[in-house]
N, C-alpha and C positions, 0 to 999 in steps of 0.2 A: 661366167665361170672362170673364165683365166684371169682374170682381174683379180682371182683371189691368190692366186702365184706368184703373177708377177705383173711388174707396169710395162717391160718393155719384153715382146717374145722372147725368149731363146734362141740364139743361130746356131748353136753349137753345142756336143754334149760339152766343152768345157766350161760352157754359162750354165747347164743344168746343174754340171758339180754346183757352180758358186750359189746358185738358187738351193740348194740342199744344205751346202756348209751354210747360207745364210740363217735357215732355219735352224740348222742344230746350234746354231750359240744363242739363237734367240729363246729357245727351247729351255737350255743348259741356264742361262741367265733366270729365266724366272723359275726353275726348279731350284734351283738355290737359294733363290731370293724365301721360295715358300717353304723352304724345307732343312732350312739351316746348315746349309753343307758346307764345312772348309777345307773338302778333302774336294770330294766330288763336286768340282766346280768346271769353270773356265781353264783357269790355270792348269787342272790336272789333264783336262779334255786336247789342249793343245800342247802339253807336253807329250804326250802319247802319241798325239800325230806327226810330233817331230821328231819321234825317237824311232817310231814304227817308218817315217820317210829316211834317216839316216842308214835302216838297216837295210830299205830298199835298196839305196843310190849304192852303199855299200859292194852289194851283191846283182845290180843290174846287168855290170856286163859279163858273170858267167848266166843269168836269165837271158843275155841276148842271142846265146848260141842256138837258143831255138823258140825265140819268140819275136816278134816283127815288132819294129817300132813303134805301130799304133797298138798292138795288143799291150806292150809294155807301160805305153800314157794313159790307154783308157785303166791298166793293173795298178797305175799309180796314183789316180783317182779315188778309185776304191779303196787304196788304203786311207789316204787322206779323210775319207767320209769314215772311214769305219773306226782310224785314230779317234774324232774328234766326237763321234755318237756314243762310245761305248759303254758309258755310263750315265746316257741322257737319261734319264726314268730309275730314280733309286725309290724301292717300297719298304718301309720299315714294319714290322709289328707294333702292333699297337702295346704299349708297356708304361709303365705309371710312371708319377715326377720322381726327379733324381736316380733313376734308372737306367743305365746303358742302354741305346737303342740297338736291336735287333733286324736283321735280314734274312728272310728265306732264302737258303743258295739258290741262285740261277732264276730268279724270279724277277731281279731288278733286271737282266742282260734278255730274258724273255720277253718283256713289256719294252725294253728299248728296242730291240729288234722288229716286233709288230708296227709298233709305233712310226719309226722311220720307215718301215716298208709300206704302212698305209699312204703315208705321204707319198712315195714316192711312185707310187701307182697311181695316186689321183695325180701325180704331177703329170705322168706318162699321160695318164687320161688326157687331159686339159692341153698338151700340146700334142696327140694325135687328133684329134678332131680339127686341128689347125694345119692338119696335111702335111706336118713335119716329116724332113727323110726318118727311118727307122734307127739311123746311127747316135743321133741324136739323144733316142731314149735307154730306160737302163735297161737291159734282156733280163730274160727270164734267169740266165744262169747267174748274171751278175748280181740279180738280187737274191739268190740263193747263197752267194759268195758275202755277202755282206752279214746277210743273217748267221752263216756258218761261224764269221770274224767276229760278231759280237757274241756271241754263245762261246766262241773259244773262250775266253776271258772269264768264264764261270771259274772259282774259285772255291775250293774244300779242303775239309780238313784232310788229311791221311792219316789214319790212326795205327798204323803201322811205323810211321816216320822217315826219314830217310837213313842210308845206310850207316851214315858219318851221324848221327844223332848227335844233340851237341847238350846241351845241362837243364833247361828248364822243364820243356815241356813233351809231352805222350805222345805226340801227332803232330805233323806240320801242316801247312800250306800248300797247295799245290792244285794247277789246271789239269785237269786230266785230259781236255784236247791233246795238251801235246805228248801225253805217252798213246793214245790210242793208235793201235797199228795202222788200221783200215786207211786206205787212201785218201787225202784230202782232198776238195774241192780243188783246192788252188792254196798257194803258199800264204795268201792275204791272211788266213785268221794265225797261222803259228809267228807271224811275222806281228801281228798287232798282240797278241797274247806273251810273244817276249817283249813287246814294248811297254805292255800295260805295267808289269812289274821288271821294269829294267829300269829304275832310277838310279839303283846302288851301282850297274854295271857300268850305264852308258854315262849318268849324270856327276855320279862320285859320292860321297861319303856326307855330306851338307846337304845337298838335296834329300839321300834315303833318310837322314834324322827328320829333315824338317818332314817329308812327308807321312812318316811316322807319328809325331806328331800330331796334323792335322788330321791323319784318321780318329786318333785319340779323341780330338775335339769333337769331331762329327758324333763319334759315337756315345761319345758323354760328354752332349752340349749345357747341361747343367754346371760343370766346372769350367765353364768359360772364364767368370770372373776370376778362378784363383790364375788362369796364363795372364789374363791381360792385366788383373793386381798383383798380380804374383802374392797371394793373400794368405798368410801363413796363419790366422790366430783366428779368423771368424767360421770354420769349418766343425759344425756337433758334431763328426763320427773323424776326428784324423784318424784313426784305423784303418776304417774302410776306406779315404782316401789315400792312404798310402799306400794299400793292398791295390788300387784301383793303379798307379802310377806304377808302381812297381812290378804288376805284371804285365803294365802295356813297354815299361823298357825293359822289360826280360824278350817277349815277344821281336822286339826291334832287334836284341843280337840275334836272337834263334831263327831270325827272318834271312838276317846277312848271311848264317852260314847256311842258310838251306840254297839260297839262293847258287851259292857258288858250288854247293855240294852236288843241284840237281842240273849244273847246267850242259852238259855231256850228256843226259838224257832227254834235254827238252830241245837240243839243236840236233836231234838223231834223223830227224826226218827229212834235211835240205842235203844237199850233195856235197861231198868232200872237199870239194874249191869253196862252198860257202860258209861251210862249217868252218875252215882257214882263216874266211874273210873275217867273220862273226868272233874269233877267239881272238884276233890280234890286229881288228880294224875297230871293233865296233861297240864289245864289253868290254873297253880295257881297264876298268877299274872292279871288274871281279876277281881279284886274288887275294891273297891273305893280309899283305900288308891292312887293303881297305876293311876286312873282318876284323884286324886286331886295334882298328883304330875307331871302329864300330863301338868295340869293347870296353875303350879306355873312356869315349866320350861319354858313353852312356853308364848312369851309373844304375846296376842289374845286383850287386850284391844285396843278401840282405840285412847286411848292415847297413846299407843307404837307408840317411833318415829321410820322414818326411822336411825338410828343410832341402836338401840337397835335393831331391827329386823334384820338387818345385822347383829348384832354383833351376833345371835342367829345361822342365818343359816349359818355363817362364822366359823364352829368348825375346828377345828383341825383335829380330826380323820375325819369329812366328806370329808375335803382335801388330808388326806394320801390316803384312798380307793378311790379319782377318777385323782390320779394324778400315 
């Protein structure tokens, strides 16, 4: 039975993490492969972990004031896994050719969640019966902590919007983990849930297009040819692909300013030294300068013709990263 884990035991819980990240990219790798993702891949799986580990290290030592050094490695662990799973298991609806693919909220973060926690109980399994110490494996609460981290990251609409409404659209985006009052587990899910969508803060204004973008593509993998031909003349409905381009880069500004709009309410939860940290260590590219440059790049008028709007989601580097 352990043979199917691993080749050499475990000595340590920090070879269980690497046994666990080893499967989630192995995981993440052929879910992509079978499911055509250019968003939800590698790329976005470890950027998450790197962004969700910078707000850690950020904010470690007002966490040090009352947590012990080993509670802090095994907390940084657990971000690390839960950065890089969060979007292991994406389920679409089932919807006909040339069709925007669709998602049940909370149902792909549901399935990733099982998913890793089944593993990682047979893993417990498989090296207790080998009379490992108990430190080794992951506790009950920490697999509760992991599951709560990926479920943060459920994402909906708000049909209400935010306060600062900005021009296209009725409703925004937003996790509702992190308005919930009720007590969290532990800081790991509001920490991996501002990572998930922190590329405009932590990354900057290149990264939030490109991955803008690459959602686009996931979700309407039928228009791949016109990014990577940039194909202006063989499409029967330019109508409804320009309606299709144009409201994924209207979406892309209304995303920038919500983000900055709601970000006072989604760091409400961490303590007033890390809220300090968070505003002026760690999102420093959420301010308006990065909103109005949002703006200018993206063209959201509708005047933008179909030509310009191609030419926009026709970049270069979007082609190298999905070819």
């Amino acid at each position: 039975m352990t043979q199917k884990y691993w080749q050499e035991k475990p000595t340590s819980f920090k070879e269980m993490v690497q046994l666990v990240e080893k499967y989630l990219q192995a995981e993440i790798v052929r879910e992509t492969k079978d499911k055509q993702l250019y968003y939800h891949n590698l790329n976005h799986a470890l950027a998450v972990k790197r962004r969700a580990n910078s707000i850690f290290q950020a904010i470690k030592p007002a966490l040090s004031q009352n947590h012990s050094l080993q509670e802090l490695t095994r907390l940084e662990s657990l971000i690390d896994i839960c950065g890089l799973a969060h979007d292991m298991v994406q389920v679409f609806e089932p919807t006909p050719p040339n069709f925007s693919r669709q998602r049940l909220s909370g149902l792909s973060e549901t399935e990733t969640a099982n998913k890793l926690l089944r593993y990682i109980q047979k893993l417990n399994q498989a090296l207790s019966t080998e009379k490992s110490p108990p430190t080794f494996l992951f506790s009950d609460r920490e697999q509760q902590i992991i599951r709560d981290a990926i479920i943060a990251t459920i994402c909906i609409q708000d049909p209400q919007g935010s306060k600062t409404k900005t021009t296209f659209f009725d409703y925004s985006i937003y996790q509702p983990y992190l308005y919930d009052p009720q007590t969290k587990i532990s800081l790991v899910g509001s920490i991996i849930a501002l990572a998930d969508l922190g590329a405009l803060g932590m990354d900057g204004v290149e990264a939030y297009i490109q991955d803008g973008i690459l959602i686009f593509l996931e979700d309407n993998p039928h228009l791949l040819k016109l990014v990577l031909n940039c194909d202006r003349l063989n499409f029967l409905a330019p109508d409804v692909t320009k309606a299709k381009l144009l409201t994924m880069a209207r979406f892309i500004v209304d995303l920038a300013h919500e983000r900055q709009a709601r970000f006072e309410q989604e760091i409400a939860g961490f303590m007033p030294q890390m809220r300090q940290i968070l505003r002026n260590q760690v999102f420093i590219y959420l301010n308006q300068d990065s909103i109005n440059q949002v703006k200018t790049l993206v063209p959201n008028q509708s005047s933008a013709s179909l030509s310009e709007l191609i030419s926009f989601f026709c970049s270069n580097k979007i082609k190298t990263m999905i070819t």
